[in-house]
Structure formats: C-alpha cells, structure tokens
C-alpha positions as CSV (number, residue, x, y, z in Angstrom):
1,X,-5.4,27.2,-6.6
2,X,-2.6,25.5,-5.0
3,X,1.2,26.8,-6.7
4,X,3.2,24.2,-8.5
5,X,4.7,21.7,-5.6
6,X,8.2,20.2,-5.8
7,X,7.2,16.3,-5.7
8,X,3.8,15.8,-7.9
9,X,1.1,15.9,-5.9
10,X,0.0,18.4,-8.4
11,X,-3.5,16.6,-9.4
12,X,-5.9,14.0,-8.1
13,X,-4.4,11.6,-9.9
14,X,-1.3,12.0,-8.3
15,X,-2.7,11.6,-4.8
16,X,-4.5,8.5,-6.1
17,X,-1.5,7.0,-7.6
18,X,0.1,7.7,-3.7
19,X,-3.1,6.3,-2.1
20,X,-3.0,3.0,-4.2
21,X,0.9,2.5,-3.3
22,X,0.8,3.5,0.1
23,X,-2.5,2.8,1.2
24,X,-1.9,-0.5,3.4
25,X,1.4,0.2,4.7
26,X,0.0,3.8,6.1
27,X,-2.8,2.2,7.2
28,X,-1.7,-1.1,8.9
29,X,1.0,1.9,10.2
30,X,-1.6,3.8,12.2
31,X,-3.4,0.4,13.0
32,X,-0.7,-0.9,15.0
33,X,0.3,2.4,16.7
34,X,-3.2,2.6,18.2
35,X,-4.1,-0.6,19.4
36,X,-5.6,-2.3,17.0
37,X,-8.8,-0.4,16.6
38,X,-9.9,-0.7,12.6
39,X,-12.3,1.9,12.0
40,X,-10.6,4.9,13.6
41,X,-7.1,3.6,11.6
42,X,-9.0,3.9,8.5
43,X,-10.8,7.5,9.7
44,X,-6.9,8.4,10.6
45,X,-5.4,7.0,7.5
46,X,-7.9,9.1,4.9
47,X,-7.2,12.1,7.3
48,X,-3.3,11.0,6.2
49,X,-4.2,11.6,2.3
50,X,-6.9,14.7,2.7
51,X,-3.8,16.4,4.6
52,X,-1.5,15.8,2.1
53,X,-4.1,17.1,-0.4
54,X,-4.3,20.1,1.3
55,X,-0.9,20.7,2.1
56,X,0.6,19.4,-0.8
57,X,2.6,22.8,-1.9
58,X,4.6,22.2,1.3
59,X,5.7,18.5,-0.1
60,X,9.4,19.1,-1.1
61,X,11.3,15.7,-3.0
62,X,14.3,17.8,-2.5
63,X,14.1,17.4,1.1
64,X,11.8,13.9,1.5
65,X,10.4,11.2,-0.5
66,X,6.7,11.0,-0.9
67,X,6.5,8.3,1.4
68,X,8.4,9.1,4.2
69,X,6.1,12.5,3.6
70,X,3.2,10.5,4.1
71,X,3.9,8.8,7.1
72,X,5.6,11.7,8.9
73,X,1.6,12.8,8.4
74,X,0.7,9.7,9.5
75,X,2.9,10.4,12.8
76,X,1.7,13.4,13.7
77,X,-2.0,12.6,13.1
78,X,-1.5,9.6,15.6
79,X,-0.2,11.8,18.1
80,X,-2.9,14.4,18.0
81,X,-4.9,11.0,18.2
82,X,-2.9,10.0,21.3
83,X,-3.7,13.5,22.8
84,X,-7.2,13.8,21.9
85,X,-8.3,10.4,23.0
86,X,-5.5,9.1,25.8
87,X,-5.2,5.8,23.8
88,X,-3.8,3.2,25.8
89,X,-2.6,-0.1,25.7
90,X,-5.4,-2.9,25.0
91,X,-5.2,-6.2,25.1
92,X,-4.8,-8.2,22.1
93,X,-7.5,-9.2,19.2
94,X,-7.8,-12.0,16.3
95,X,-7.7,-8.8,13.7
96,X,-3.9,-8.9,14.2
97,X,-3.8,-12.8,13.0
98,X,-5.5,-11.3,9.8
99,X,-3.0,-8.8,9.4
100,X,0.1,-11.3,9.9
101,X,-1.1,-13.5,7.1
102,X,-1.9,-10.2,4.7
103,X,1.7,-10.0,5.7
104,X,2.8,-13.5,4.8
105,X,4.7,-14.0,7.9
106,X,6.2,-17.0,8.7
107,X,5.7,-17.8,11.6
108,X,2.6,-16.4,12.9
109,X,2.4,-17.0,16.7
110,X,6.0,-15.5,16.7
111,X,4.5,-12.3,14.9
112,X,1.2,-12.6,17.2
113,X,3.4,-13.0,20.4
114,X,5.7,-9.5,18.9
115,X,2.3,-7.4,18.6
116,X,1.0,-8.7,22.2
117,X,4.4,-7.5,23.5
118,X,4.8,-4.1,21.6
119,X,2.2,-2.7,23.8
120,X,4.0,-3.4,26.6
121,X,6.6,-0.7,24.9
122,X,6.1,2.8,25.9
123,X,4.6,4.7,22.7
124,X,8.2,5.4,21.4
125,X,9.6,2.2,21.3
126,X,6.7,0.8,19.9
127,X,6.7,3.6,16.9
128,X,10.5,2.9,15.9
129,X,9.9,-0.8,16.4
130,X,6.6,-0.7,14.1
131,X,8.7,1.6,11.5
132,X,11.8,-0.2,11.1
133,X,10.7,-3.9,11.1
134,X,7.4,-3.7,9.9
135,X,7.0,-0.8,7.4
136,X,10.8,-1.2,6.1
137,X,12.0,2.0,6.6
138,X,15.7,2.6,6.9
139,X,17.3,4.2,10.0
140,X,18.0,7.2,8.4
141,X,14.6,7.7,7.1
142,X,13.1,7.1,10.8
143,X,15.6,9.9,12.2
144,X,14.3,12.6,9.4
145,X,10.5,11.4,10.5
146,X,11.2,11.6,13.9
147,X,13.2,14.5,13.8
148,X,16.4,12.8,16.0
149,X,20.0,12.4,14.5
150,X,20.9,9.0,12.9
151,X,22.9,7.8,15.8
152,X,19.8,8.6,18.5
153,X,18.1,6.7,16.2
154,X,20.2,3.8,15.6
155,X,20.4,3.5,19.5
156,X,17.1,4.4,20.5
157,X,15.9,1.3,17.6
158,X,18.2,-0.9,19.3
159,X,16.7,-0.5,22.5
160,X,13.7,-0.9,22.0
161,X,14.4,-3.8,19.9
162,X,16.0,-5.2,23.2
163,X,13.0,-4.5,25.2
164,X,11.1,-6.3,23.1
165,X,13.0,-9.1,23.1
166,X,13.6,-9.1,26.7
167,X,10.0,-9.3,27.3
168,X,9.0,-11.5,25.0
169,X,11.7,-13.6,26.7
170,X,10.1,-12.8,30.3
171,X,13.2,-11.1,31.2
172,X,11.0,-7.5,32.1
C-alpha cells in the first residue's frame, strides 16, 4: 500500500476525476508532439495516468499542480518515445482538421497551416510552442516542466514563436 500522498491521488477515484479533466488536453498534448499518429498518443497518454497511479506518493501540491504533474509525465514519456522509436517529422494528415474544430478554432486553415509548420521546428520549439499556445500553460509553469529558469523560458518561447512565424511567412 502506497503512504498518504501530498495532492489526492490517494484512490481510484481520484485518478479518474484527473483522467476525465485532463484527458484531452494530455492526449491532444502527446498527439501533436509526435506527429500526429492517434493510436500510439492514446497508448502514451494511458501510460501518462498508469504512471501517475504508480507513482502517485511522489506527487507533491506543495511543489506542483496536478496538472502541470501530469504533463511533466506526459513530457518525459514522449521523450523516451522519441528515443525508442526516432520519431520524425511527417507530413501532414486530415486528423489534425478534426482536432482544430474539437478546438473551435477560428480560423482553421490558419491553425492547419501552424501544425504543418511546427514540424518544421526542431523538437524543442515545437514542445514550448504546443504548451504555451495550445495547452494554455503559463510561462512559469513551462520553465518548472521543462526544468529551465523563467527568463530561458520566456526567450526560448519567443523564439520559437518567431520561427514559426517566419516560416509560415516563407522567410526560413
């Protein structure tokens, strides 16, 4: 039996009331860091939630929300992924025209024409990009998940952000 954890991932329950709130965002997370492929995000994203189950007594809310938690998970099971496999870039796919109007973007050939581009990012630009404009997270909670100081961050997000946008524009 597993001692008492900080947070409240103390029972199944808990883990399924994480699982039903985090869920898509971990999932469509993983999705877009490797390329799009469906099934392995959804093998990768339960892997997410049976790791946290089984290392839920090193979960501390003192130090980390539950979420940001979860995706640092998230994060290191897609780089073991990366490593295992030697993912690379592939070309683009309709599932990510799905995925823009589960998002209830706007303009969709914008967000289609951002997620063609991101893989031309290396695999750290695309990550920040992918966690700051797409999952939400704040630049602060990026650094702790990526384990660089708040100002890296803030740089290394603007960046990439201006790669992006410089190939999009056809500038690189």
């Amino acid at each position: 039996m597993h001692p008492k954890s900080k947070a409240g991932l103390d029972s199944g329950k808990d883990l399924l009331e994480a699982f039903k709130k985090l869920n898509t965002s971990i999932f469509r997370y993983i999705y877009l860091r490797i390329n799009c492929q469906k099934e392995l995000a959804q093998d990768l994203t339960q892997e997410v939630f049976e790791k946290a189950w089984k290392n839920r007594e090193a979960f501390d809310k003192t130090k980390s929300s539950l979420k940001n938690w979860l995706f640092i998970i998230a994060r290191n099971i897609v780089i073991d992924q990366y490593r295992k496999a030697k993912l690379h870039a592939i070309p683009y796919n309709e599932e990510i025209h799905d995925l823009a109007i589960e998002q209830d973007i706007d303009n969709t050939l914008m967000y289609e024409q951002i997620i063609q581009n991101l893989n031309k990012l290396s695999k750290e630009e695309k990550e920040l990009i992918i966690l700051r404009f797409i999952e939400g997270f704040s630049i602060r909670e990026i650094s702790e998940m990526i384990g660089k100081k708040y100002t890296a961050t803030k740089i290394s997000i603007y960046r990439a952000l201006d790669k992006l946008r410089d190939t999009i524009n056809g500038k690189k």
